[in-house]
C-alpha positions in Angstrom: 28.7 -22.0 17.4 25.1 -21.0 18.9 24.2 -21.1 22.5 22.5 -22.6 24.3 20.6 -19.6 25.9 18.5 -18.1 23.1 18.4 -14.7 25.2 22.3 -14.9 24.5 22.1 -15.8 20.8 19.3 -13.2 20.5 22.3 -10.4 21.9 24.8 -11.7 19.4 23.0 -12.1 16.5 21.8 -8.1 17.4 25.4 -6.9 18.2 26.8 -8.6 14.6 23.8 -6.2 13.1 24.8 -3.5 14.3 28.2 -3.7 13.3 27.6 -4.6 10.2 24.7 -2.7 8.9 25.5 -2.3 5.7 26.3 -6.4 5.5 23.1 -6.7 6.5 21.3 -4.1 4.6 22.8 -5.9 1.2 21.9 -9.3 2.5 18.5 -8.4 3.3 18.2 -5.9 -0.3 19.0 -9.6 -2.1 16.9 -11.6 -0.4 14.1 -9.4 -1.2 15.1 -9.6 -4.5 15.4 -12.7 -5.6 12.2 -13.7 -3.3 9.5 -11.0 -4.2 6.7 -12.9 -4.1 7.5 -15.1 -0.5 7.9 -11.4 0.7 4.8 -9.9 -0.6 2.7 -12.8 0.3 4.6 -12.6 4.0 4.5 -8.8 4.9 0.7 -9.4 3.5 0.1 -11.7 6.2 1.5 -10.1 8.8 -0.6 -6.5 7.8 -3.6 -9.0 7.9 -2.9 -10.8 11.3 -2.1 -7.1 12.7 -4.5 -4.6 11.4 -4.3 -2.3 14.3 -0.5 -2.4 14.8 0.0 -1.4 11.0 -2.7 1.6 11.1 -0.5 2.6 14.2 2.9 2.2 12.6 1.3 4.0 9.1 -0.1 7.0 11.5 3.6 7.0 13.5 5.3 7.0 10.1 3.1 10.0 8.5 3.6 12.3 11.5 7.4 11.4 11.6 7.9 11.8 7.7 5.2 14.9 6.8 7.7 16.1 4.3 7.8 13.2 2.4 4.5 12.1 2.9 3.0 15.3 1.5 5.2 14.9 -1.4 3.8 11.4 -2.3 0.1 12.6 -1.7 1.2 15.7 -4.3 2.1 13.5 -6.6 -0.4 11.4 -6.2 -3.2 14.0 -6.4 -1.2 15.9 -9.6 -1.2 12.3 -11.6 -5.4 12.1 -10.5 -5.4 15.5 -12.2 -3.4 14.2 -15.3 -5.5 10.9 -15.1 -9.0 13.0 -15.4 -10.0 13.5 -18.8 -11.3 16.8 -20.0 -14.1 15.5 -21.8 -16.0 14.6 -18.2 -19.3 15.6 -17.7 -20.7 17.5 -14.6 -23.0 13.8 -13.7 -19.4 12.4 -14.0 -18.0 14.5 -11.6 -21.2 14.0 -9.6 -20.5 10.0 -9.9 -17.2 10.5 -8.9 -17.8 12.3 -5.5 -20.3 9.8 -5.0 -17.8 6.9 -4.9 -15.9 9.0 -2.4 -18.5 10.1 -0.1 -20.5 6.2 -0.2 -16.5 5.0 0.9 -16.6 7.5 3.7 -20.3 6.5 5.0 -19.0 2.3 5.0 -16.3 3.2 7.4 -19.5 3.7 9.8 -20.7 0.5 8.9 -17.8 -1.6 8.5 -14.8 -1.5 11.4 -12.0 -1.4 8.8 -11.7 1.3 6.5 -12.8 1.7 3.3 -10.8 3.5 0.2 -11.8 4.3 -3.2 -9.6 1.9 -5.8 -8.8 2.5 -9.3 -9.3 -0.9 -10.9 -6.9 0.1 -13.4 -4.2 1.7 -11.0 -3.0 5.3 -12.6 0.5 4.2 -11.9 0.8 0.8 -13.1 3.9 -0.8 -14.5 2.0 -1.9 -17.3 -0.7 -0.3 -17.5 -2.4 3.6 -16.7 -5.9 4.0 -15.9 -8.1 7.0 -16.0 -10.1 9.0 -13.0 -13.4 8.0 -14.3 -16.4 6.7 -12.6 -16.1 3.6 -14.5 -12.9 2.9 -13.1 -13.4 3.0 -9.8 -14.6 0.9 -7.0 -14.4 0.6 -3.1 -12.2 -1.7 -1.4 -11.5 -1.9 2.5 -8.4 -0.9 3.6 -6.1 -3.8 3.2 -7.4 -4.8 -0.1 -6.4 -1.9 -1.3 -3.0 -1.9 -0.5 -2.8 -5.0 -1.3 -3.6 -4.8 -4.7 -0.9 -2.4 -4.9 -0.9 -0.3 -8.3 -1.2 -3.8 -9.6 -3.8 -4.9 -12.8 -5.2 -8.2 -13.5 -6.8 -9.0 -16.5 -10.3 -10.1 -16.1 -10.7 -13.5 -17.3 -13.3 -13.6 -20.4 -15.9 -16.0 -20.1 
């Protein structure tokens, strides 16, 4: 039965976590699972209502977990390499730095940052892009990650 105090139901309901974590953990690992989207649209809205917060917590988790995130930008930067075809030209190169270096000069424009997107992601589920020029284009921040290595078919007019 609750109580009345929510400070005091606050306390239990943190003491039955921590003895049973692993309860928990499953509960939660279900959840997510059978509610992908409600999740997705609700961590979504929180990154949204707390923009700084999240840089902060990104930042806090980078320095804390270097080994790991170095791993993930390896492999990250090894599948670009995979994902560039040899048959580029040196003007393709050039077009590709470009969309780097006009990303860099909006974040002193724009307060938010700004990344370079592959519209077709080089890890999707469905679908693998390329790291061409024509498949590229600059996103802030949380569209970005948003979009998440996802594709959408553009609708044909």
């Amino acid at each position: 039965m609750p109580y009345k105090d929510p400070a005091k139901n606050a306390e239990c309901k943190r003491l039955y976590s921590l003895k049973n974590k692993e309860k928990e953990k499953t509960c939660f690992k279900k959840y997510k699972e059978e509610n992908k989207e409600k999740v997705s649209a609700a961590n979504k809205k929180w990154r949204e209502e707390n923009k700084a917060k999240q840089a902060g917590l990104t930042a806090t988790w980078r320095k804390e977990n270097r080994a790991r995130y170095n791993f993930l930008h390896a492999k990250r930067r090894a599948i670009k390499l995979k994902a560039t075809p040899k048959w580029l030209t040196e003007n393709d190169y050039a077009l590709l730095l470009d969309y780097y270096v006009m990303a860099k000069e909006l974040e002193n424009i724009f307060p938010w940052g700004q990344q370079v997107d592959h519209i077709i992601p080089l890890q999707g589920k469905t679908v693998c892009g390329l790291h061409t020029p024509n498949n590229l284009q600059i996103l802030s921040v949380w569209q970005n990650q948003s979009k998440n290595n996802s594709y959408t078919e553009p609708e044909e007019q």
